[in-house]
Backbone of each chain as ProteinMPNN parsed JSONL, in Angstrom:
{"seq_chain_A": "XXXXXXXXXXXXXXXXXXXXXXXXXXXXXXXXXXXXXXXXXXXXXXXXXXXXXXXXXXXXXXXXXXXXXXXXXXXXXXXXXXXXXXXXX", "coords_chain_A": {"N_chain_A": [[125.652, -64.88, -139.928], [125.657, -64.304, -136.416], [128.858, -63.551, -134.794], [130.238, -65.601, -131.917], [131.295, -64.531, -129.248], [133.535, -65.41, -126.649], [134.045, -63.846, -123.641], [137.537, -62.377, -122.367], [139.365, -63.679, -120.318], [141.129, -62.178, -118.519], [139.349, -60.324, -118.104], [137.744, -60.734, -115.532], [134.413, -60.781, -114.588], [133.8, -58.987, -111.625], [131.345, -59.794, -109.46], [130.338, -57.43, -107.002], [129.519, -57.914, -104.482], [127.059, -56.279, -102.739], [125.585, -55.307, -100.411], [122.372, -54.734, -98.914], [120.895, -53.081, -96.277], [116.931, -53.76, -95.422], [115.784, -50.844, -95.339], [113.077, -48.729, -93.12], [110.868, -46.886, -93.498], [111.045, -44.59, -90.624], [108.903, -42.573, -89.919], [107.012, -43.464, -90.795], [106.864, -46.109, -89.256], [106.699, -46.052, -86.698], [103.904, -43.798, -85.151], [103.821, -42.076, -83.26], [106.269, -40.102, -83.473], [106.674, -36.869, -84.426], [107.333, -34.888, -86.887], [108.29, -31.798, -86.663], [109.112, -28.512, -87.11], [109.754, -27.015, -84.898], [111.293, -28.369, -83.588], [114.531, -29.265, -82.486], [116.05, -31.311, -81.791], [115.045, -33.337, -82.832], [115.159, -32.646, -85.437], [117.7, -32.594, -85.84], [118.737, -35.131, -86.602], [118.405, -35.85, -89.199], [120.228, -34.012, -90.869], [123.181, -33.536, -92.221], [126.519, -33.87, -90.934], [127.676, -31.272, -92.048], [125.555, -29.748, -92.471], [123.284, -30.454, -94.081], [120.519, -31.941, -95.837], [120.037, -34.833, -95.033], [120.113, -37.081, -97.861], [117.482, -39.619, -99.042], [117.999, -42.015, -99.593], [119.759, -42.25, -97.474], [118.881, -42.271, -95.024], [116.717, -43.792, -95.193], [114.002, -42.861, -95.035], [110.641, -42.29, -96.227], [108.78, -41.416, -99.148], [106.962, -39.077, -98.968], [107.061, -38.978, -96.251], [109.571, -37.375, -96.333], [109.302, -35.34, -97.447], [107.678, -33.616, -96.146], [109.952, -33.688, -94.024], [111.697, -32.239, -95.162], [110.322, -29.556, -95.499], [110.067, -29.195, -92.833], [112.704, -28.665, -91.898], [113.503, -26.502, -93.294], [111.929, -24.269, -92.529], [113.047, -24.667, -89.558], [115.215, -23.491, -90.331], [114.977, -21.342, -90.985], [114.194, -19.685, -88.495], [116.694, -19.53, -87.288], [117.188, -22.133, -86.153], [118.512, -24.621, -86.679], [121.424, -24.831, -88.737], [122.391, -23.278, -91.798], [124.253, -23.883, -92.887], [127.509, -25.92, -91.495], [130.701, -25.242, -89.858], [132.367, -27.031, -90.325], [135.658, -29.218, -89.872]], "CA_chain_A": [[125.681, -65.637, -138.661], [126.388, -63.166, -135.645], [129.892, -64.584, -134.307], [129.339, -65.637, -130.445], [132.417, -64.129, -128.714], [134.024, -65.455, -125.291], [134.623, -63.078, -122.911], [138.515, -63.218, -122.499], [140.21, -64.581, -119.495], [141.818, -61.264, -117.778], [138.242, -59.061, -117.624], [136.227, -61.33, -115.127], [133.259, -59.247, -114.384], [133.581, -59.031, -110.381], [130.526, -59.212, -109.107], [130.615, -57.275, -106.031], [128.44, -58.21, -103.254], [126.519, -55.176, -102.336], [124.696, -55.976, -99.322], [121.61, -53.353, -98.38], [119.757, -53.427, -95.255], [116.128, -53.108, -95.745], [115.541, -49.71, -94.374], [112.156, -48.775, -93.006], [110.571, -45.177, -93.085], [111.149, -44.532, -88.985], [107.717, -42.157, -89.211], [105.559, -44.981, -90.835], [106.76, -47.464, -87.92], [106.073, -45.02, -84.949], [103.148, -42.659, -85.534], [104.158, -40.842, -82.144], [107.395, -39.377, -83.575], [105.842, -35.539, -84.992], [107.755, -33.825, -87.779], [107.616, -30.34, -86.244], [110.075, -27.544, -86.788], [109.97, -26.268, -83.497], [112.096, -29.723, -82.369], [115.713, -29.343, -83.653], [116.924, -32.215, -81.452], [114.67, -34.936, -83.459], [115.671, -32.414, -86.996], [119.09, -32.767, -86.123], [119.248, -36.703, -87.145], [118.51, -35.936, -90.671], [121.322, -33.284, -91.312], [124.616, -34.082, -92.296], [127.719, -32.744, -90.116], [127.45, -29.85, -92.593], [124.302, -29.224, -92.396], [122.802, -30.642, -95.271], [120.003, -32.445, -95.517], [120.361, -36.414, -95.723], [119.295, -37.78, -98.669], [116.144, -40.539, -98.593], [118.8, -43.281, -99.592], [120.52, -43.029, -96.703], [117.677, -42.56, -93.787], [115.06, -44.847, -95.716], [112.309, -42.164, -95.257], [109.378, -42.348, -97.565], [108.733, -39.603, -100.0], [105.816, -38.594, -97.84], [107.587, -37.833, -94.753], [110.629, -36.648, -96.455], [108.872, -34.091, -98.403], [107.185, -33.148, -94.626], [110.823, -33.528, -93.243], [112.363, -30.829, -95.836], [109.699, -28.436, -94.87], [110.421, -28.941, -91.689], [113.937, -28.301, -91.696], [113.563, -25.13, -94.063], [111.582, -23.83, -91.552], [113.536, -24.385, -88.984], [116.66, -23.093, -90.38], [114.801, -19.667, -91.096], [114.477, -19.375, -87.414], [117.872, -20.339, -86.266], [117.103, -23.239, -84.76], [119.497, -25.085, -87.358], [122.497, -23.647, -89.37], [122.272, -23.604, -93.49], [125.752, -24.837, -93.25], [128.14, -25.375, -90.489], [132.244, -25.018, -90.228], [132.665, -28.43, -89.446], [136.683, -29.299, -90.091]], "C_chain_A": [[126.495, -64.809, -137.643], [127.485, -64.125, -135.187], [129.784, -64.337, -132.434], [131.386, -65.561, -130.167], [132.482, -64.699, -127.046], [134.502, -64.679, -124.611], [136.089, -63.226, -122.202], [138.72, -63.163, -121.121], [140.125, -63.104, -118.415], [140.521, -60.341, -117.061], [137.266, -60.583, -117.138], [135.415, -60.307, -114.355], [133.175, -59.785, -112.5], [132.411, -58.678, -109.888], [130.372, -58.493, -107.466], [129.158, -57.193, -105.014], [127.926, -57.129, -102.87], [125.356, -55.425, -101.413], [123.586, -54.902, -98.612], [120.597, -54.133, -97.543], [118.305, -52.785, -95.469], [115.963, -52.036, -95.049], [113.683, -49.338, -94.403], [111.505, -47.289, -92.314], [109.959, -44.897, -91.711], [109.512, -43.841, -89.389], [106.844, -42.721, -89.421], [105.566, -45.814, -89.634], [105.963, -46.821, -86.601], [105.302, -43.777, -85.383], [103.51, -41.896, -84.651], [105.006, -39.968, -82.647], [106.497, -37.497, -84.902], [106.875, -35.037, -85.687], [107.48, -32.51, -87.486], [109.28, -29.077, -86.305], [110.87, -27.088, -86.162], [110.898, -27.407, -82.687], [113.447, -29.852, -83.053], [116.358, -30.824, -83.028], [116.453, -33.375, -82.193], [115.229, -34.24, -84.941], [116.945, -32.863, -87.261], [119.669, -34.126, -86.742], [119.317, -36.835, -88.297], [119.335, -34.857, -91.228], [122.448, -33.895, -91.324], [125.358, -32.915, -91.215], [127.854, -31.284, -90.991], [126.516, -29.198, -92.565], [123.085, -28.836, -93.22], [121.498, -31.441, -94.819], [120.332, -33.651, -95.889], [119.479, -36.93, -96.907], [118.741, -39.23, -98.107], [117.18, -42.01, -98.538], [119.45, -43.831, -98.125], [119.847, -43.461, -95.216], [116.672, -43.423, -93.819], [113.465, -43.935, -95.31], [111.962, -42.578, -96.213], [109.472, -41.321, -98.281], [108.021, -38.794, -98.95], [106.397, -37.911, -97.148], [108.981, -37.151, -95.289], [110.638, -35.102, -97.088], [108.659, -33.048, -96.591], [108.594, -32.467, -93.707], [111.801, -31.75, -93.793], [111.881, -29.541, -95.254], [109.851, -27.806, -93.926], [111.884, -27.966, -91.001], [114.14, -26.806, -92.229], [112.866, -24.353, -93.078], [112.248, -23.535, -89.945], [115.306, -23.942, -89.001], [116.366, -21.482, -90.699], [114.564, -19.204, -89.89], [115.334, -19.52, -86.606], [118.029, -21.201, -85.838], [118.173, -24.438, -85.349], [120.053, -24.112, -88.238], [121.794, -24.032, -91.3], [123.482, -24.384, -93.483], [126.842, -24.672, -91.725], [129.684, -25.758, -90.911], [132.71, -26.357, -89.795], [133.876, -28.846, -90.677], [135.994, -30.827, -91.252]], "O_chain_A": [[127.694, -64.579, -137.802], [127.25, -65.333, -135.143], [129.413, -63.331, -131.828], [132.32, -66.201, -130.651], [131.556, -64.431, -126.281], [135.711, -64.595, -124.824], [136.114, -64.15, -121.389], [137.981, -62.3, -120.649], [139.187, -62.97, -117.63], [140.546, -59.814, -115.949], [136.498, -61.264, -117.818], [135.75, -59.315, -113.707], [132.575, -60.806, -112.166], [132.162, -57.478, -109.766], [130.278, -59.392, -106.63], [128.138, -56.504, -105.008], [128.905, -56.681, -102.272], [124.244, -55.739, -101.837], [124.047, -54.22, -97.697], [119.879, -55.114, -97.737], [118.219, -51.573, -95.667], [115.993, -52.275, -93.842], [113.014, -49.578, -95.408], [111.591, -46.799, -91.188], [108.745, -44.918, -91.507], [108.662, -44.696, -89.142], [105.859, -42.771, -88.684], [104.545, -46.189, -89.056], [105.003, -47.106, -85.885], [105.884, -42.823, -85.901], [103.623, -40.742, -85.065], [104.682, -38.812, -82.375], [105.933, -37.531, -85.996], [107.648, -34.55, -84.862], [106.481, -31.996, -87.99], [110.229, -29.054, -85.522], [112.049, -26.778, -86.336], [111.167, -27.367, -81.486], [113.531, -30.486, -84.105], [117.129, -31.45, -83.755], [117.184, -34.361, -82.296], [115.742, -35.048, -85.715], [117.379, -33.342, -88.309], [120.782, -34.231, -87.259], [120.057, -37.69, -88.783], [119.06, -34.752, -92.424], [122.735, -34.759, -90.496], [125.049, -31.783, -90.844], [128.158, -30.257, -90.384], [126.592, -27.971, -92.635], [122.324, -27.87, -93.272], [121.318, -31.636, -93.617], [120.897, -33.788, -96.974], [118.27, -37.139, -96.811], [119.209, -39.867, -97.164], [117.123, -42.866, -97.654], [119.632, -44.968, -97.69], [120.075, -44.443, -94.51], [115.927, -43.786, -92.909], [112.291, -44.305, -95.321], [112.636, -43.164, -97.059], [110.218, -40.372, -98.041], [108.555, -37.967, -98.211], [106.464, -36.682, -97.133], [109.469, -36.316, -94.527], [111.455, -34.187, -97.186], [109.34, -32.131, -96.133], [108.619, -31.434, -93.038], [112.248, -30.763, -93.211], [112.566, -28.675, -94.708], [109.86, -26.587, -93.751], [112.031, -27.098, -90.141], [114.87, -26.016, -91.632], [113.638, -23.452, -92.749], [112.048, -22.518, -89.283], [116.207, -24.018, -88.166], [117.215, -20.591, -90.684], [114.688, -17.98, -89.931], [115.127, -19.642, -85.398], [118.966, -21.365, -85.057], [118.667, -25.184, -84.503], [119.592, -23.009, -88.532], [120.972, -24.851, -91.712], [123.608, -25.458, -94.071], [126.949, -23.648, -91.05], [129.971, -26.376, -91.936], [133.465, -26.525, -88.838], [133.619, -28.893, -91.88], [136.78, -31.496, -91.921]]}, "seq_chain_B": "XXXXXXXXXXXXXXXXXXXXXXXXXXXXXXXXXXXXXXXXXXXXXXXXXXXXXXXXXXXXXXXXXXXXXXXXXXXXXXXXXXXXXXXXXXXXXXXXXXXXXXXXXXXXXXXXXXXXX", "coords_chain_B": {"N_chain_B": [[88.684, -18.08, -89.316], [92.007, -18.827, -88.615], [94.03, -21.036, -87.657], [97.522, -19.961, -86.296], [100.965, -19.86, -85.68], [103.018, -18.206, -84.304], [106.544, -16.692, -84.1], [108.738, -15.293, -83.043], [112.088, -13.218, -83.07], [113.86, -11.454, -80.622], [116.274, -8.905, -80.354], [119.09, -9.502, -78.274], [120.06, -7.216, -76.678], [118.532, -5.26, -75.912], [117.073, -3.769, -73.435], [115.016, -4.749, -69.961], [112.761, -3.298, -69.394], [112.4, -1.828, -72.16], [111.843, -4.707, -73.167], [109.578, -5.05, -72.595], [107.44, -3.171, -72.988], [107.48, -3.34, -75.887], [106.103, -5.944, -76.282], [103.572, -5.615, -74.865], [103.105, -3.498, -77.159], [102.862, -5.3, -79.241], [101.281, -7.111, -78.231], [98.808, -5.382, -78.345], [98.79, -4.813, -80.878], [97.803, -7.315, -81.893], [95.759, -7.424, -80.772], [94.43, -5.386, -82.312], [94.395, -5.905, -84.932], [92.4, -8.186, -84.793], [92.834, -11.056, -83.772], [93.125, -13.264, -81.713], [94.971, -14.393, -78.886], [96.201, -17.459, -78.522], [98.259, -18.845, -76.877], [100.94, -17.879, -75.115], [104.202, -18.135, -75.141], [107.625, -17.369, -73.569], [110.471, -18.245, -74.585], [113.137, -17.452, -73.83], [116.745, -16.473, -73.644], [118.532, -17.639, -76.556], [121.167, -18.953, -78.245], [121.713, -18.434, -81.297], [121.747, -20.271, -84.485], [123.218, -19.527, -86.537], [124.848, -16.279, -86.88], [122.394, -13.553, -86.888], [122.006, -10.463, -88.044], [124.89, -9.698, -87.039], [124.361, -10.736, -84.774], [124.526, -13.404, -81.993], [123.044, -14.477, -80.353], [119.979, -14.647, -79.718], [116.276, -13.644, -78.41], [113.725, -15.608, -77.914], [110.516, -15.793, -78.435], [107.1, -16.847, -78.905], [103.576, -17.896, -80.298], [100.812, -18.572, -80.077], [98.128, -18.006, -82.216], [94.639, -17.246, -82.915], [93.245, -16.54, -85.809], [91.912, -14.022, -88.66], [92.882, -14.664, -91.951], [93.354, -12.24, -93.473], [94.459, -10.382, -91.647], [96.813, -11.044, -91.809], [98.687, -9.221, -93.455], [98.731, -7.116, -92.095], [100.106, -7.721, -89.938], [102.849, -8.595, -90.332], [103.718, -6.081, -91.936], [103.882, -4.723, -89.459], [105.468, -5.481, -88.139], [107.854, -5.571, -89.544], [108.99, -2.917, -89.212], [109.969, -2.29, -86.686], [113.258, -2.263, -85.241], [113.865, -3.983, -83.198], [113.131, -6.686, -83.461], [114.218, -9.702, -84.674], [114.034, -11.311, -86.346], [110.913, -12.707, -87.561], [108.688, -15.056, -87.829], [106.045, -16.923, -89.292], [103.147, -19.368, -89.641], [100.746, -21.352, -90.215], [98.621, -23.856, -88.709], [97.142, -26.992, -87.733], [93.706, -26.421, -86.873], [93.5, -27.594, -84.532], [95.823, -27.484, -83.002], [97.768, -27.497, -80.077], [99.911, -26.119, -79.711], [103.73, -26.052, -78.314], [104.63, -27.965, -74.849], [107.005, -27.051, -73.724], [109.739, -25.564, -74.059], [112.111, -25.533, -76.782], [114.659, -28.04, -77.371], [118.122, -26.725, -76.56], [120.338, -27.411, -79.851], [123.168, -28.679, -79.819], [125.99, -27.864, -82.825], [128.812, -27.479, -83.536], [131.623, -28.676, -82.653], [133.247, -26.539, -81.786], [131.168, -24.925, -80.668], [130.897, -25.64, -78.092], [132.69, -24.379, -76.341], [132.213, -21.619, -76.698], [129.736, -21.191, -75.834]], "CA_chain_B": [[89.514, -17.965, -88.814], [92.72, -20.229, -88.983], [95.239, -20.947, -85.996], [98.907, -19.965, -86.472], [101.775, -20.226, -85.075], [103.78, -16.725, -84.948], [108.263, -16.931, -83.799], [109.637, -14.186, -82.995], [113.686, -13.674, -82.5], [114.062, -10.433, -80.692], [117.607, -9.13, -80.648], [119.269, -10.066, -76.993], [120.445, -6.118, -76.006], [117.4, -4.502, -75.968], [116.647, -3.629, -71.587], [113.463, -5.205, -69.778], [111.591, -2.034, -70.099], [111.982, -1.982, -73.728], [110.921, -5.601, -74.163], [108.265, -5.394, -72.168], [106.977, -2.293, -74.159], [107.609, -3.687, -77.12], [105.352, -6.98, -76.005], [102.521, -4.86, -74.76], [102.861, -3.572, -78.344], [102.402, -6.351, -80.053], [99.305, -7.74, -77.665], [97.656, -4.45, -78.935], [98.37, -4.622, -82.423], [97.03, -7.93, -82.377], [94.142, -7.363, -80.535], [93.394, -4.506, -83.311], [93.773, -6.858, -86.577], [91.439, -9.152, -84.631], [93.751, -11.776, -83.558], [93.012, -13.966, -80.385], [96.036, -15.08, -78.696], [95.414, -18.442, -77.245], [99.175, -19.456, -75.744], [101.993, -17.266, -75.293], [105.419, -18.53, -74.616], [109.05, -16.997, -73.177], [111.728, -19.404, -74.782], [114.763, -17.086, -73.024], [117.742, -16.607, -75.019], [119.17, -18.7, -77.004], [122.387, -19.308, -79.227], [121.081, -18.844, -82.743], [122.842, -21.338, -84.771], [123.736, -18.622, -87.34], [124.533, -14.969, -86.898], [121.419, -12.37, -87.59], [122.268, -9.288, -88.083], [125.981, -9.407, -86.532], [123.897, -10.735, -83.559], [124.872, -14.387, -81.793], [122.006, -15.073, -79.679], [118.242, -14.147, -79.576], [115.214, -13.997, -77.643], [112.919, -16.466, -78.695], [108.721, -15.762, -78.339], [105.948, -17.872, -79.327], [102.53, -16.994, -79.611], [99.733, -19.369, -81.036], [97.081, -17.376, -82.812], [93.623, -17.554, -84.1], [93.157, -14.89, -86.413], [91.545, -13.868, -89.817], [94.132, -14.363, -93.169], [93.383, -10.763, -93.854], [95.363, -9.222, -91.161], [98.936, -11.454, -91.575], [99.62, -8.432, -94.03], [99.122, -5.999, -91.328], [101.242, -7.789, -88.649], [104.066, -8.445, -90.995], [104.662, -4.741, -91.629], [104.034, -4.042, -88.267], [106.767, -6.368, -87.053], [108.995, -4.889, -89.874], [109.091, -1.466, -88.796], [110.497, -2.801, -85.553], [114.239, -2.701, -85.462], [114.558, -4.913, -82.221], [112.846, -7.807, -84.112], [115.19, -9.776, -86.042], [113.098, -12.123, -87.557], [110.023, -13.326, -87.103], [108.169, -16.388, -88.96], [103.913, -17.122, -89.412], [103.301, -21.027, -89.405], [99.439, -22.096, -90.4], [98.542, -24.739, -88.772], [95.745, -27.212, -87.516], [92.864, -25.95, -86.099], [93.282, -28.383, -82.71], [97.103, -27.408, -82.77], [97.875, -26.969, -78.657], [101.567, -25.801, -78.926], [104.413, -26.743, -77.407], [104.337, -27.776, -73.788], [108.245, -26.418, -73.234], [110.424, -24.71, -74.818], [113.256, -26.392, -77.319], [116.154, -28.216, -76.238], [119.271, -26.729, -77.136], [121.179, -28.166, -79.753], [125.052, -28.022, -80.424], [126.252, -28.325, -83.844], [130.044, -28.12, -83.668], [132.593, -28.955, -81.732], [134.021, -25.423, -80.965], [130.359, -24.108, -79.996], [130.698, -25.667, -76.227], [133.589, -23.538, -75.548], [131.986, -20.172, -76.439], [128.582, -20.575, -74.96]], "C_chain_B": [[90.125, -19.208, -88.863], [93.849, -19.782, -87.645], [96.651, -20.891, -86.539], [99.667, -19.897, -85.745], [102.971, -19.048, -84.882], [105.009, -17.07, -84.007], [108.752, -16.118, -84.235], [111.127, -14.048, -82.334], [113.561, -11.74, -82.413], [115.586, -10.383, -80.137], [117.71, -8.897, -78.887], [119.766, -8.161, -75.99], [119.467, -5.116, -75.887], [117.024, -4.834, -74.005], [114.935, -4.699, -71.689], [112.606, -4.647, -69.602], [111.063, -2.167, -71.703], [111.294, -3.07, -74.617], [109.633, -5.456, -73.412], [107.14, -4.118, -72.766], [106.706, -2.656, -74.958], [106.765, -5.042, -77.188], [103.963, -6.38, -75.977], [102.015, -4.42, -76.453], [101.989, -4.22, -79.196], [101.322, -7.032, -79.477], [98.511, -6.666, -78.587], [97.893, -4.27, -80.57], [97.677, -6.086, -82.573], [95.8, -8.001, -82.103], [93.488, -6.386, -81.882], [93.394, -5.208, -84.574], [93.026, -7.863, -85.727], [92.282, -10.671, -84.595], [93.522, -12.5, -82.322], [94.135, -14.839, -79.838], [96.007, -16.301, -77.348], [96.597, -19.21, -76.576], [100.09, -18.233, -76.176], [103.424, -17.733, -74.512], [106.549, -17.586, -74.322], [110.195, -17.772, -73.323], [112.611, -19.036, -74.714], [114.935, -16.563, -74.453], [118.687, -17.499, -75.193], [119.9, -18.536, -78.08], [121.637, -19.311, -80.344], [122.333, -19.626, -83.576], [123.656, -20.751, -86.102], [123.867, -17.203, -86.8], [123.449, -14.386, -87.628], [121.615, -11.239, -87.517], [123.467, -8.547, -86.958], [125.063, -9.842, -85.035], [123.822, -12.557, -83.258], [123.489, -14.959, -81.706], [120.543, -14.106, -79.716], [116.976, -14.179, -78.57], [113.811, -14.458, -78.207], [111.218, -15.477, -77.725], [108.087, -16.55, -79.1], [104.382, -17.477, -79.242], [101.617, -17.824, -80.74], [98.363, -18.358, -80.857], [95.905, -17.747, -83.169], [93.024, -15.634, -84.887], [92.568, -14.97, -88.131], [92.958, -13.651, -90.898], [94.502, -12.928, -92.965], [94.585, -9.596, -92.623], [96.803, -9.944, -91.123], [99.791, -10.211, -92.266], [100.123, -7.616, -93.077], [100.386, -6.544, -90.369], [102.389, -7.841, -89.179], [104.391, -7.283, -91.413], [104.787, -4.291, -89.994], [105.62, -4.203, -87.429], [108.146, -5.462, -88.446], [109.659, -3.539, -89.501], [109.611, -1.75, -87.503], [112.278, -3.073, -85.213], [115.131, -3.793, -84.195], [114.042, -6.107, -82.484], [113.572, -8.385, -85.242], [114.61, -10.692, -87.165], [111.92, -12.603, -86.863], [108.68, -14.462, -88.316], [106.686, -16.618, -88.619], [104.043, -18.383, -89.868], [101.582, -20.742, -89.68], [99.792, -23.438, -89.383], [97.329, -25.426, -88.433], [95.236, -26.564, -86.531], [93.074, -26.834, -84.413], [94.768, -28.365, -82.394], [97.222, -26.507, -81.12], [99.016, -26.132, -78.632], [102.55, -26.607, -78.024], [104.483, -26.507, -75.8], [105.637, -26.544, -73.5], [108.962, -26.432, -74.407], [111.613, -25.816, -75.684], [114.029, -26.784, -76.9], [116.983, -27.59, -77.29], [120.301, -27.74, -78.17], [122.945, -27.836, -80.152], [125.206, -28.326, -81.764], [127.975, -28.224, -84.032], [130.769, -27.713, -82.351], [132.874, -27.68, -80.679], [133.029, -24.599, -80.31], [130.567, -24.492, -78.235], [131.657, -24.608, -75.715], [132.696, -22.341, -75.441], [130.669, -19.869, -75.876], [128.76, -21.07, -73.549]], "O_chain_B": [[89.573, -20.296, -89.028], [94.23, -18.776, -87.047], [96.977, -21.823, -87.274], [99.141, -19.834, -84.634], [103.961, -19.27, -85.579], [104.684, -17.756, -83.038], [109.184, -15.942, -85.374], [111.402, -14.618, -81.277], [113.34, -10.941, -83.324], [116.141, -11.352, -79.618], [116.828, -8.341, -78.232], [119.737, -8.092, -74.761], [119.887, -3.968, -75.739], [116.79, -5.934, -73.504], [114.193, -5.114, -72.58], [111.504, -5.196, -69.585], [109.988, -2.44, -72.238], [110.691, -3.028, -75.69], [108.619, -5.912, -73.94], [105.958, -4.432, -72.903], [105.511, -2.506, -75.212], [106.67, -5.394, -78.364], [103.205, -6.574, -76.928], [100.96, -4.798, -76.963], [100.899, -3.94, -79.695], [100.455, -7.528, -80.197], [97.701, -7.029, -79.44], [97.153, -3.617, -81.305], [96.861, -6.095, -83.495], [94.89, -8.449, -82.8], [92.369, -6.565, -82.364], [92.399, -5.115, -85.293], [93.171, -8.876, -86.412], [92.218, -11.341, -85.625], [94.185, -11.79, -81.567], [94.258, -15.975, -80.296], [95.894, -16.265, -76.123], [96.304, -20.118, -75.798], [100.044, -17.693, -77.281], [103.543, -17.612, -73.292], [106.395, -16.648, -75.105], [110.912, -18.01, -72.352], [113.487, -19.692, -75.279], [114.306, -16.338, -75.486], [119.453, -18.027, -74.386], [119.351, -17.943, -79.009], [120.823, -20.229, -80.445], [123.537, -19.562, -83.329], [124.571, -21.382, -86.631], [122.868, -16.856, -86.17], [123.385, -14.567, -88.844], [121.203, -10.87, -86.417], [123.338, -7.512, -86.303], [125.229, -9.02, -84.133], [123.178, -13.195, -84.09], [122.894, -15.644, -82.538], [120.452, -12.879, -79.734], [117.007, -15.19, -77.868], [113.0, -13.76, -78.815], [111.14, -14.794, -76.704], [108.672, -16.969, -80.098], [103.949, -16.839, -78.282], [101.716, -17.721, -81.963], [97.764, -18.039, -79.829], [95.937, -18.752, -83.879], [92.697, -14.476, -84.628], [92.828, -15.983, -88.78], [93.829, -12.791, -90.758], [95.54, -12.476, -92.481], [95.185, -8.536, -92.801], [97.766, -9.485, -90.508], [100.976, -9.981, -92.026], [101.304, -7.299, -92.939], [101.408, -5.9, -90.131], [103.224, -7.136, -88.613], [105.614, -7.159, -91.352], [105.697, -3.621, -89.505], [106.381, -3.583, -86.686], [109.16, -4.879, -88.061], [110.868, -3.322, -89.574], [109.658, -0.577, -87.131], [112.541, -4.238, -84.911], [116.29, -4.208, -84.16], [114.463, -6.927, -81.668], [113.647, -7.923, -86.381], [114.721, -10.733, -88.391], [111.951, -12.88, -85.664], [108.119, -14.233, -89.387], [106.323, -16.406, -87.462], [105.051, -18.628, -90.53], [101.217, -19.67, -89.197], [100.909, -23.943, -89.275], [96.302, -24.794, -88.685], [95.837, -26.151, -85.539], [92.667, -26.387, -83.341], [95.123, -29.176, -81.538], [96.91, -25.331, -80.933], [99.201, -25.42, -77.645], [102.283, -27.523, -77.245], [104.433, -25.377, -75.314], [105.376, -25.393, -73.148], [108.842, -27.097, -75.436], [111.909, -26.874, -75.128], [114.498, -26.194, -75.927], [116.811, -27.722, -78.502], [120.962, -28.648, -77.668], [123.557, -26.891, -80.651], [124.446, -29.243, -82.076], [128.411, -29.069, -84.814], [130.607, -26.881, -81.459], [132.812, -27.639, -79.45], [133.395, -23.71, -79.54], [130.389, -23.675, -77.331], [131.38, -24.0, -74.682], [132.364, -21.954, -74.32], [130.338, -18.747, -75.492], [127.972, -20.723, -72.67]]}, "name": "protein", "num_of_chains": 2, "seq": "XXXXXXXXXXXXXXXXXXXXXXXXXXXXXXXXXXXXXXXXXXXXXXXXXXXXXXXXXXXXXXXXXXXXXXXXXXXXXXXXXXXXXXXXXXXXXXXXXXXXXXXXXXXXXXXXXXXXXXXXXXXXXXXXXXXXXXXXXXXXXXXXXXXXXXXXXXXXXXXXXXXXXXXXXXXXXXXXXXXXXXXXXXXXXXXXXXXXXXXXXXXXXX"}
C-alpha cells in the first residue's frame, strides 16, 4: 500500500503568476512592412543593444519571418549596414 | 536570366577621377559578361558600422542587374582584383524586384557614435 505523504507545512509550492501578453508576429498583421536588408532602420528593432539578434520569444515573430528576418540581418551585417557586435557599456 | 542585386563599398580616399574610372570599369565589364544594368544608384558615404580594412566609412553603390548565373564567377574576381573595393555583396532576387527608391537612412548604434561623425 503506497504511503500517501502530505506535503509539509514550510515548502508551499508558490505559484508564481507569470503573466504573458499574447504576442502577434508584426509581419503576419501588416503585409506592407518588407523584410529587406537594404533597411537597417526597420532591422535595427530586432537587435539587441549588442547587436545580437532578438530571440522569437521576445518579438513574437513566427518562424517564417524570423528565419526571413535572420537572413536579412546576416546580410546586412556583411555590408556594414549593422555591426556583428557593438561596445555598448 | 535572373535579376540581382549587386553592393558595392568602395573605400572613401580614392579621388573623383579614380572613381569615376573605376565605375566606367565596371559598366564595361558588365556589359562584357552580358549583364544589363537596369538601376544604378550613388548612396554617398556612409559610416560603416564596423571598420573594413582599418577604413571607417565607405562609398556605398547599388546596381540592379539582369544577368546570366554564368558570369557572377567572372564579376566576383573581377571586383577582387580591385583594391579600392572593399566589399562587395550579389543578392538574387525577384524577377519584378524595382529597387530601392532612396538610399538608406542612417542608423546610429551607440551612444559615442554622434560625437565622432
Amino acid at each position: 500500500m503506497p504511503r500517501f505523504t502530505r506535503p509539509s507545512k514550510g515548502k508551499e509550492i508558490q505559484k508564481k503568476r507569470v503573466y504573458v501578453r499574447k504576442r502577434v508576429c508584426r509581419f503576419c498583421q501588416d503585409p506592407n512592412i518588407a523584410i529587406d536588408y537594404k533597411d537597417p532602420k526597420m532591422l535595427k528593432h530586432f537587435i539587441t543593444e549588442r547587436g545580437k539578434i532578438m530571440p522569437r520569444r521576445m518579438t513574437g515573430t513566427c518562424a517564417n519571418h524570423q528565419r526571413k528576418l535572420k537572413e536579412a540581418i546576416n546580410m546586412a551585417r556583411h555590408i556594414a549596414f549593422l555591426p556583428f557586435t557593438t561596445l555598448s557599456r | 536570366m535572373g535579376r540581382y542585386e549587386n553592393i558595392l563599398i568602395l573605400s572613401p580616399d580614392c579621388t573623383k577621377g579614380e572613381e569615376e574610372d573605376l565605375l566606367n570599369r565596371i559598366r564595361a565589364n558588365f556589359a562584357k559578361t552580358g549583364a544589363t544594368i537596369i538601376k544604378e544608384d550613388d548612396w554617398s558615404i556612409r559610416r560603416l558600422a564596423y571598420p573594413i580594412r582599418k577604413k571607417d566609412k565607405g562609398h556605398y553603390f547599388f546596381f540592379l542587374l539582369d544577368m546570366d548565373e554564368a558570369g557572377l564567377g567572372a564579376i566576383g574576381k573581377f571586383y577582387k582584383n580591385i583594391d579600392f573595393i572593399l566589399r562587395h555583396m550579389m543578392v538574387r532576387v525577384d524577377d519584378n524586384e524595382k529597387g530601392p527608391d532612396k538610399a538608406p537612412d542612417h542608423v546610429l548604434f551607440d551612444e559615442l557614435e554622434s560625437e565622432f561623425s
